[in-house]
N, C-alpha and C positions, 0 to 999 in steps of 0.2 A: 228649203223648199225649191225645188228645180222646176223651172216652168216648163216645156211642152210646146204650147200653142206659137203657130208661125203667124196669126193671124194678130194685126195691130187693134182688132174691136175687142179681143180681151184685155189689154192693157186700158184702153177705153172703158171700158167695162167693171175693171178695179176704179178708176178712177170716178165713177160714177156713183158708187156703189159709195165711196168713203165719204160722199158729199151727203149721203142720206144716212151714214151708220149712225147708232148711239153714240157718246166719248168714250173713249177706250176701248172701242172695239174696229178700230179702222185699221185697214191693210198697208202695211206699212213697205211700201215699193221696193226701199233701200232693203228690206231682207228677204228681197227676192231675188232669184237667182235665175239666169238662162241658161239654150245648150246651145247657142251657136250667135256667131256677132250679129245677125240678124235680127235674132231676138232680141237679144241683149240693146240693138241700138232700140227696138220698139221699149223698151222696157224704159231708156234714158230720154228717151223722146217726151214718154207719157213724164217721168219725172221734172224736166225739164220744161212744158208745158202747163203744171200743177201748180208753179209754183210763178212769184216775183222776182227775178232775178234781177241784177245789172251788171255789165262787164265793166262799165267805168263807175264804179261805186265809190259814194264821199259818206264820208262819216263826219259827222257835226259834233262839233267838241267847245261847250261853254263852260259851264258847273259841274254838266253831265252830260252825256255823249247820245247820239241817237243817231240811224241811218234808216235809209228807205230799203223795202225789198227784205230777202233772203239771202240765207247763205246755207250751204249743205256743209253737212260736218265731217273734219278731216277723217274721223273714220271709215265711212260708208265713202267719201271721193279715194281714199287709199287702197279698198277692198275693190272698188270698179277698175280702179289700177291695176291691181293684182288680176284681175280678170282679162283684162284688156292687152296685159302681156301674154298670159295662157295663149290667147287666142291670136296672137302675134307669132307665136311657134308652129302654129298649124296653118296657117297660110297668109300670104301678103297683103293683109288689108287696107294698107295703105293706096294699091292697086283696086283691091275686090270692094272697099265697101269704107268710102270715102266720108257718109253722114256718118257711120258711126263713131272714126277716127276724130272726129271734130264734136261733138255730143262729149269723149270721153276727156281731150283737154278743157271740153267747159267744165263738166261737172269738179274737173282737178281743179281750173279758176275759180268758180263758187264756193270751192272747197277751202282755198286757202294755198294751195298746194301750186305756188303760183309758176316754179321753175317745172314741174313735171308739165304743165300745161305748155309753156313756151317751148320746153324739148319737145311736146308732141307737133305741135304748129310749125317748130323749123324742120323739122323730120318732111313736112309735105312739100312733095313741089308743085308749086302752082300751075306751074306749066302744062298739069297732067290734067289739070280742072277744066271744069266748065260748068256752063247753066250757075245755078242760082249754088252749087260748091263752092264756084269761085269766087261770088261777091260776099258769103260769109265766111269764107276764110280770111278774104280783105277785113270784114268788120271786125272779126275777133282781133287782127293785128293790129288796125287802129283804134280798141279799146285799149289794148296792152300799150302803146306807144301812147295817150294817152294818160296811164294810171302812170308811168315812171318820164313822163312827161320833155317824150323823146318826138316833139313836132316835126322833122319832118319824117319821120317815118307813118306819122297820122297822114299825113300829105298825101306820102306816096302811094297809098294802100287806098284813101281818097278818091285819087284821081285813077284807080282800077276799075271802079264798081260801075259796072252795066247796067243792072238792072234798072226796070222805073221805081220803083219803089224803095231799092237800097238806093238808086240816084238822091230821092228825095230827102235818106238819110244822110249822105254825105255831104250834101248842101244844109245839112241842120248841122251836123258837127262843124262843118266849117265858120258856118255864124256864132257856134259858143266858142270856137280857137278867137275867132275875130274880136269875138263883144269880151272873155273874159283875160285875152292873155294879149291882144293889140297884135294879131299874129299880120296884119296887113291881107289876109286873105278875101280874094273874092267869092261872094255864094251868091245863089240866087235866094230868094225870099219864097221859103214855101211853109205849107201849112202841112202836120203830119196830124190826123186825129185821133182819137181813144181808139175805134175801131182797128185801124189801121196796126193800132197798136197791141191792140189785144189776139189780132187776127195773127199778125206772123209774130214769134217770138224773137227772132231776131232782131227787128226795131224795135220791139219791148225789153229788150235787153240797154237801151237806152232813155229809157223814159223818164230817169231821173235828171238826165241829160236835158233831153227835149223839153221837162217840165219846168227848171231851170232858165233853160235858155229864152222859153218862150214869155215867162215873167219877168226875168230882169232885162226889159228893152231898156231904151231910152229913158221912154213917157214913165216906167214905175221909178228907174233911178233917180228921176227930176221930181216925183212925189215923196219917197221915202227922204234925199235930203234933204226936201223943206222940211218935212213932219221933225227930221232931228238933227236939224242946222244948227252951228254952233258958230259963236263967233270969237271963239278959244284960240288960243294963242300956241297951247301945247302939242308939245312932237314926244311921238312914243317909239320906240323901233324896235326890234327885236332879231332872233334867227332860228330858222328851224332846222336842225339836226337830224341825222340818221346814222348810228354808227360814228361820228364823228366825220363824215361827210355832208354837204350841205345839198339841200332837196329844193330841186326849183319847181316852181309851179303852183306852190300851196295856197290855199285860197285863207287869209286873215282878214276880220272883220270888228267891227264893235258890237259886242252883245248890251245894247241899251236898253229894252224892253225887257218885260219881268216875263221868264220863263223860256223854255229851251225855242230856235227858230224852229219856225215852221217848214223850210226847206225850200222854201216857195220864194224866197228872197235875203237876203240881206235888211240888217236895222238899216244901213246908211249906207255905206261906200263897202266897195274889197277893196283888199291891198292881195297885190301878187310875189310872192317870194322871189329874189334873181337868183342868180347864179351861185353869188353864193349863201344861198340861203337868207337874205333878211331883208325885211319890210319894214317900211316907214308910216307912220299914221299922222300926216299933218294935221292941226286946227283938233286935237282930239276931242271929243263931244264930254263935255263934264258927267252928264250921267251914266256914261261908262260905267258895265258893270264888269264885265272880263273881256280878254282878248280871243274870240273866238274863232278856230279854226276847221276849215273842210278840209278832207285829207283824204286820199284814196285810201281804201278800208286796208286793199294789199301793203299798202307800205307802213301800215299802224297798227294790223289783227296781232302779230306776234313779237310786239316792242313794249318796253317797259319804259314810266318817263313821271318826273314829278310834273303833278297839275296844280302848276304855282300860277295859272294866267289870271289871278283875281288883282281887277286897276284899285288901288288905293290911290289917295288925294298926292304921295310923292311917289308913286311907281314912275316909271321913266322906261325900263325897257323889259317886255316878257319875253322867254325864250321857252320855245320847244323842243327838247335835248333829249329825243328816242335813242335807247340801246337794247339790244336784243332783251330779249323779257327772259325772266327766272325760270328756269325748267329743271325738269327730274334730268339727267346726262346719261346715269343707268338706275334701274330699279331690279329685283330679285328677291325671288321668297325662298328661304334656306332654313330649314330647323326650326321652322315655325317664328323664324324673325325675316322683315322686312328689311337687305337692305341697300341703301340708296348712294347719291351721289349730287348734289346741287352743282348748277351753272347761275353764277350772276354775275355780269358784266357791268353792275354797278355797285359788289360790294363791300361791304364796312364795316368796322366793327361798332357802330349803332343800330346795326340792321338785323333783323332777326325774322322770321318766315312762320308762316301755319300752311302745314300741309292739309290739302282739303281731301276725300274722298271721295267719289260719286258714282254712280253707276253710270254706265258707257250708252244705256237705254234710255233715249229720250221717253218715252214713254211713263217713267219714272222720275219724271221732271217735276207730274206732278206737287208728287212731297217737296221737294226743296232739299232732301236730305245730303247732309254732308257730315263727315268725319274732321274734325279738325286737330290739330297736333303742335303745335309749338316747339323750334328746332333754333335753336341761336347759332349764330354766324358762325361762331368756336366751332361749329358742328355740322361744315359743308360734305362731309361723310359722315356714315357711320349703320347702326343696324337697331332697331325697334321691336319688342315682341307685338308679335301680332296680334294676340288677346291682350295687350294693354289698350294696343289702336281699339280695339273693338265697341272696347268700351265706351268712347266717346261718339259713339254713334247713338241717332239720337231722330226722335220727328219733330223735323220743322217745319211745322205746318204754314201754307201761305191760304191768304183768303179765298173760299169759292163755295160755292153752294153746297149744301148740305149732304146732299148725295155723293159730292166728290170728298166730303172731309170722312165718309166712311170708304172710300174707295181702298181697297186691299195695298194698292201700292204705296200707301202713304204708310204704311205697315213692314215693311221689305226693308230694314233700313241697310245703309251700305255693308259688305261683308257678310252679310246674313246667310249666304245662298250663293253657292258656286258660278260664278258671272266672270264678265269682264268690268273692269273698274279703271276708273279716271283717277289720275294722282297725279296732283296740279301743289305746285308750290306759291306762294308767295308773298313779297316782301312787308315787312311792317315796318316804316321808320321811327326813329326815337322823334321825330319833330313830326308831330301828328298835324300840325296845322295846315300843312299841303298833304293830300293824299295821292299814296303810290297806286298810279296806273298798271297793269300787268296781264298784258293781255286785250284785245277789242273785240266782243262778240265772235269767238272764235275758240275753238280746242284746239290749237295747233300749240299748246305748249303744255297739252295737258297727255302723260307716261301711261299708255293703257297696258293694264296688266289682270293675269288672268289670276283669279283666287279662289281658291276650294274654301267653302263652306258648307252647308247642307245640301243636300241633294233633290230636296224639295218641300214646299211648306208644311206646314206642321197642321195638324188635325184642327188646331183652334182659328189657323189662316182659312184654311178652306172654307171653313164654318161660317168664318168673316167676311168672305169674298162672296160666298154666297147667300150675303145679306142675313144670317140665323146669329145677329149678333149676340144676345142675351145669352144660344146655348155657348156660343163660342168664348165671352165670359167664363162663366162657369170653367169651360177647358182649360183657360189659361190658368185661372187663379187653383184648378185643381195641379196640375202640373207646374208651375213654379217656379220653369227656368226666366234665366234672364231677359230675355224675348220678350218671353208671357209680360212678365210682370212689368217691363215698359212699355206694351199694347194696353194694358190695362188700368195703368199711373196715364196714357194721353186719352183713352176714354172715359175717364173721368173728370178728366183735366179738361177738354173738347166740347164732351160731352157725346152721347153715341144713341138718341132720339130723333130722327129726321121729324120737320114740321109738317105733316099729313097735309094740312090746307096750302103750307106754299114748299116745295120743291126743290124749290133755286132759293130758301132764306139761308142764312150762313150759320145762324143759332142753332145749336141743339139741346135737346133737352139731354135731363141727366147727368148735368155739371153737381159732381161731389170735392169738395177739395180735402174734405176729410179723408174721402177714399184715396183723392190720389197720391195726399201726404202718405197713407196708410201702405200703400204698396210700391213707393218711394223708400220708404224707411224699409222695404222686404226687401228690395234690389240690392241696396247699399250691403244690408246685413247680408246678403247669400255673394256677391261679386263686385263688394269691392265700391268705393266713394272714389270721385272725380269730382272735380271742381263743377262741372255741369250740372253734377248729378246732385249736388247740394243745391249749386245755386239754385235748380229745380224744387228742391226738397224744402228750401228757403220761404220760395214764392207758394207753395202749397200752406206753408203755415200763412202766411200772411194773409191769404186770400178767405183763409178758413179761422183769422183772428185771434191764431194761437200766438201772438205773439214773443212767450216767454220764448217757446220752442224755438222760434224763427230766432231770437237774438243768440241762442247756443249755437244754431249752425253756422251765423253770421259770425261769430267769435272764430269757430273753428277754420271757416276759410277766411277769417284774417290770418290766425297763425300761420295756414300751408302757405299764406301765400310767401315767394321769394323776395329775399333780403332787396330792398330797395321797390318794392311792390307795394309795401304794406299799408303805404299813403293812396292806396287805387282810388280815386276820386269818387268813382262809382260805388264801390262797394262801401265807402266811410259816410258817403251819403243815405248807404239804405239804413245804414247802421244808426244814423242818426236820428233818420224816419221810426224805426223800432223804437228808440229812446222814448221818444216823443207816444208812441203809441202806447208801449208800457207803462205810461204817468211820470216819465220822467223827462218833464218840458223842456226846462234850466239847461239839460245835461244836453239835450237831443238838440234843442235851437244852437246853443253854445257849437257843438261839434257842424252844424251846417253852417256857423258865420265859418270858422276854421275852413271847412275843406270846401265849399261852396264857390263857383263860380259865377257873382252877383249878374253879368252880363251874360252868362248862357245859359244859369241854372237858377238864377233868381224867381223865376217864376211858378219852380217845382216847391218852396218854402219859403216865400216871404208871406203867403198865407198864417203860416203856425208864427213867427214874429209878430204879425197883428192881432192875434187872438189875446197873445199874451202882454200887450203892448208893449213891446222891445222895442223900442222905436232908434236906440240905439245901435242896435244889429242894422236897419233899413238905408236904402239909402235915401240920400235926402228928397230926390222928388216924393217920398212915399210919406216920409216924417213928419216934411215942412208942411203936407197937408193936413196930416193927422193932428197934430200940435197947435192948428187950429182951428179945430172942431170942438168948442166949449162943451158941447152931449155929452162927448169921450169920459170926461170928469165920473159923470153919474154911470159910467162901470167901470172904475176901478175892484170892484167888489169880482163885478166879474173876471177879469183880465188875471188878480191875484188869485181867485179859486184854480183858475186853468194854469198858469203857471205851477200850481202844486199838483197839478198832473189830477183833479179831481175832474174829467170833465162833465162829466152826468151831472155833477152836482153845479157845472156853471149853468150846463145847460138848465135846470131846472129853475134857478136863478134868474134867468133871463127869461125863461116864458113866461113869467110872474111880471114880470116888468111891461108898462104901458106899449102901445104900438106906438115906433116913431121910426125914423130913418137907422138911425144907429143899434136897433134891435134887428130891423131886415138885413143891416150890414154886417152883424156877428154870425146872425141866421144863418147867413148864404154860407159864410166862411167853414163853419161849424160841417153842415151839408156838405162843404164840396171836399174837407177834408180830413178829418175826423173821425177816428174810429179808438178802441181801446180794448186791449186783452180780453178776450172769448165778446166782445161785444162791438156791435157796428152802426156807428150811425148811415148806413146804407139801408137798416131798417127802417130806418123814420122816413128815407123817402119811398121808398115801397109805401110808406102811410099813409102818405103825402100825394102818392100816386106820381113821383118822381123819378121812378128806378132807371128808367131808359135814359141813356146818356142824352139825347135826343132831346128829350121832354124836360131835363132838366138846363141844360144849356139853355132852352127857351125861357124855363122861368128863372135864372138866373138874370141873364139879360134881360126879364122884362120888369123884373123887383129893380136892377139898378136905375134900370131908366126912367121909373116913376120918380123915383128920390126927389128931393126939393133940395137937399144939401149936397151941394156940386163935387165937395171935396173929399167927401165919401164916396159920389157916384164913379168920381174920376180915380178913386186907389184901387175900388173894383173893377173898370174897364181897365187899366194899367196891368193887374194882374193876369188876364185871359189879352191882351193885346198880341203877345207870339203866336196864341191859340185862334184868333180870326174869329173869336164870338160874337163879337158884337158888327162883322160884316156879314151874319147868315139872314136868309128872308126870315121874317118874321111871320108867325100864327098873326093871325087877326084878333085872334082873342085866348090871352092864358088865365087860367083858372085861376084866382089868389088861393093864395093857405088860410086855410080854416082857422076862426077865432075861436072856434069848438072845442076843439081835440087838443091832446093834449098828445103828442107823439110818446113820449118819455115814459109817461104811465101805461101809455096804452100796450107798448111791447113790453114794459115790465119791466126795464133795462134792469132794474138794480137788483133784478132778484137773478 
């Protein structure tokens, strides 16, 4: 779309316009195009004003990683490149049209694209500026001399700026050189406010800066070390790397409070990385939970590095050890295969990658959808057919209102449709217990590549995009292909009924899992099984109670899986759950003490050991209280029915039996986990009036907490303790269960 207008109130105008559209229907700047640098800077202006940026941007890195602000993606900053030179041929804009020169090295800086930004800034001579050119091309330099933490080049660029207003910014940077690095500089003491900020972009290009600077004075560091004073003896040290050179300037901290910083401070103290890269943490505060580090985003969006900073009681020193991140070197589509070439500058032979897929259209973010691939180290070349890849595409649905979960895009899945596509590699190590970083809110190591698929949706997408879901239905399931038939396996699965009275709920109606196993099992049979497409196939039976079914797919992807795989923790676990659901207790408990990890996964099945009283499998805080609860005695009767995989027939057993603590304690269990081949106790809380997760969590919690016998109430709160049950607000009042009803008879289970 080639714009036309010389006039900056239509850029204004798009801009206005997207603040009011529906979602999904907003004008998306970056695929518009100008005819002349003119334009084109109105066009980066409005984009550059739409948005949060920062020049000196920190990225916050504890458990998990967060930053303030935006970043534009290296595509759309590479295509304004590509423009930027055009119009570099046909006349001297460096001379003609000096805002636009400086808009196009930001947008390459927000972009990621940090060296084409710097060649465009040294390309300028300052000499030739003036007015408010020259004190932003100072601020851009003293951002860059900043991020790779080249002081006095912030200095000198500093002590250029005229302006009153850029004034007031260089006397703010000089206070956080002073307050975070002891740079010995003098400022004056000024105040920059919101307005201020919002009004010119250029000092809102430091606002993380300012917002920083102006919280951690004095008076907040002299509050936050009391709040987390220690009077610890211990020293922690560490170094932070890049490439195997050492990065000075890095901001390290202790992450002692629960949850990511808020960016507004510091738990306690910084520590500042020297020269050659490493910090010291004297007196370290015992409740230490990692060593958390701020980092300018450019020196960490395109690096790869294990996140081993978790303090344990003997850590002694963490290190931060960046090496260029894993990327595609070439990619090429030949003969209907894919093929490729990996770079990793930290590889191994325990290391092994999944290729992702995605579409290059943010817009299609929505879905979540990706391709994923599995590639072993033995195999940093090599070539893929491209309808194998295909296959593994797939909707990944993320949570959002109902309206969005029928949105067409989430339908488009990768390859579908002649696009451009992201093809992102990366690493998986054998020691999963630190996770490999690869990459930081950024595409800059992700290979876009163009790939012919259809040439436009199919009569049953139309159908769907234009909300005619039920005909669109029909289309798919009359036509057949692969497409269809996994549009129609996830709206069933989803569900494809929006809630008429609320809009925004995330429920839909129309969840069949009979259907969706039903047109699961059509996929497989017309194009072929993947491991996906089982495991999918898997959770359809389960959801819909067929369990026999569910244990033959789970048998078969044991088999496929690869020679030293076949212990997958995960999948020996579902396969255990199916035992257990098929009636077969003994087999199903036995295989979860085996493959079970009591400390991560105890929580997922020490329920089914209590039912059947294995007190043997438990560990002891669970045993030693059960062991002394004399009640326990009078259901042995129970404990042995369920063991023999009858469980209707315990249940029935037990509602026969008086009201006491130790019946509301089988109850709950039975309830929260418990089901059996074509039948579900998810029916008796529908009975119950307990179906919503919600509603039963509350009467869960609110049966234990009546109890009179502590050492029951205490094996039930134990069990939901990972889960945060029993910290949610409470109803004022939950309804007890009916002394009436008899759930068991009333659905009929046994017929």
């Amino acid at each position: 779309m080639t714009v036309i207008y010389a006039d900056s109130v239509f850029w204004l105008g798009v801009s206005a316009y997207n603040i009011v559209a529906p979602d999904g229907h907003e004008v998306n700047l970056m695929n518009m195009s100008a005819d002349s640098p003119e334009n084109e800077n109105r066009r980066l202006e409005q984009i550059l004003s739409d948005h949060d940026y920062n020049i000196y941007d920190l990225v916050w890195i504890e458990d998990g990683a967060t930053f303030q602000g935006t970043h534009i993606r290296g595509i759309d900053s590479r295509k304004v490149y590509e423009q930027f030179l055009e119009f570099s041929e046909e006349e001297d804009i460096f001379s003609e049209n000096i805002d636009y020169v400086l808009n196009v090295a930001l947008v390459q800086w927000f972009g990621g694209e940090s060296e084409k930004a710097i060649s465009i800034i040294e390309s300028i001579e300052p000499a030739e500026l003036d007015g408010d050119a020259y004190d932003e091309y100072q601020i851009i330099q003293a951002g860059i001399g900043l991020t790779y933490h080249d002081l006095d080049k912030v200095k000198n660029s500093l002590e250029k700026i005229k302006g009153e207003d850029y004034s007031k910014l260089a006397q703010k940077i000089k206070e956080f050189i002073s307050s975070f690095y002891d740079g010995g500089l003098e400022y004056e003491d000024v105040e920059i406010g919101q307005k201020t900020i919002d009004d010119n972009r250029y000092i809102g290009y430091y606002s993380e800066m300012i917002s920083l600077t102006d919280t951690w004075n004095s008076e907040y560091r002299e509050k936050r070390n009391e709040e987390n004073q220690s009077n610890s003896t211990r020293i922690l040290y560490g170094y932070v790397t890049r490439g195997g050179k050492a990065l000075e300037g890095v901001f390290l901290y202790e992450d002692i409070s629960s949850g990511m910083s808020s960016r507004e401070g510091f738990d306690r103290e910084v520590f500042v990385t020297d020269s050659e890269g490493r910090y010291q943490i004297k007196g370290l505060n015992p409740e230490t939970r990692h060593i958390g580090m701020a980092i300018p985003w450019h020196l960490i969006h395109d690096q790869q590095w294990i996140n081993n900073n978790k303090v344990e009681k003997e850590t002694e020193t963490v290190d931060f050890e960046l090496k260029d991140g894993v990327r595609f070197t070439s990619l090429s589509i030949e003969d209907g295969q894919l093929l490729y070439e990996i770079s990793d500058a930290a590889r191994n032979e325990n290391r092994s990658y999944f290729m992702k897929i995605r579409s290059t259209d943010p817009a299609y973010d929505i879905n979540g959808s990706s391709i994923d691939w599995e590639i072993n180290s033995s195999e940093m070349t090599g070539k893929i057919p491209l309808d194998e890849i295909a296959k593994r595409s797939s909707f990944s649905f993320s949570y959002g209102s109902s309206e969005e979960e029928l949105d067409i895009k989430r339908f488009l899945e990768p390859l579908y449709l002649t696009d451009e596509y992201y093809f992102e590699v990366r690493p998986v190590d054998e020691d999963r217990s630190n996770f490999s970083w690869n990459g930081l809110f950024s595409d800059a190591l992700a290979f876009s590549l163009h790939v012919e698929g259809r040439d436009e949706m199919s009569k049953g997408d139309a159908l769907l995009s234009e909300g005619k879901v039920e005909e669109a239905m029909e289309w798919y399931d009359t036509d057949g292909s692969a497409h269809s038939l996994k549009v129609l396996a996830a709206l069933y699965t989803r569900g494809y009924i929006p809630d008429e009275e609320n809009s925004a709920a995330w429920e839909l109606g129309g969840v069949d899992h009979f259907k969706a196993a039903e047109y699961m099992e059509r996929l497989i049979e017309k194009d072929g099984s993947t491991n996906d497409r089982l495991n999918q196939l898997a959770r359809q039976y389960k959801e819909s109670f067929q369990y026999e079914k569910e244990g033959e797919v789970l048998s078969e992807l044991r088999d496929a899986a690869e020679t030293g795989d076949s212990e997958d923790a995960y999948l020996e676990m579902v396969i255990a759950n199916n035992m257990i659901m098929r009636g077969r207790y003994i087999d199903g408990t036995d295989r979860y003490f085996e493959v079970g990890d009591p400390e991560i996964d105890g929580d997922r099945y020490f329920a089914y050991f209590l039912l059947g009283m294995r007190t043997e499998l438990l560990p002891d805080e669970y045993s030693n209280e059960l062991l002394e609860v004399e009640e326990i005695k009078d259901y042995e009767t129970f404990n042995q029915i369920m063991a023999e995989g009858k469980y209707i027939d315990a249940w029935e057993w037990m509602y026969k039996m008086p009201d006491s603590d130790i019946k509301t304690f089988y109850t709950l269990l039975m309830l929260d986990r418990m089901n059996l081949d074509g039948i579900s106790f998810k029916d008796m809380k529908t009975e119950l009036g307990l179906e919503e997760k919600d509603r039963f969590i509350d009467f869960y919690v609110e049966e234990t907490m009546k109890m009179e016998n502590e050492r029951l109430s205490k094996v039930l709160r134990l069990l939901k303790e990972d889960y945060n049950w029993f910290w949610r607000d409470m109803p004022d009042e939950i309804e007890p269960m009916s002394d009436e009803r008899d759930p068991v008879k009333d659905k009929k289970l046994n017929d």
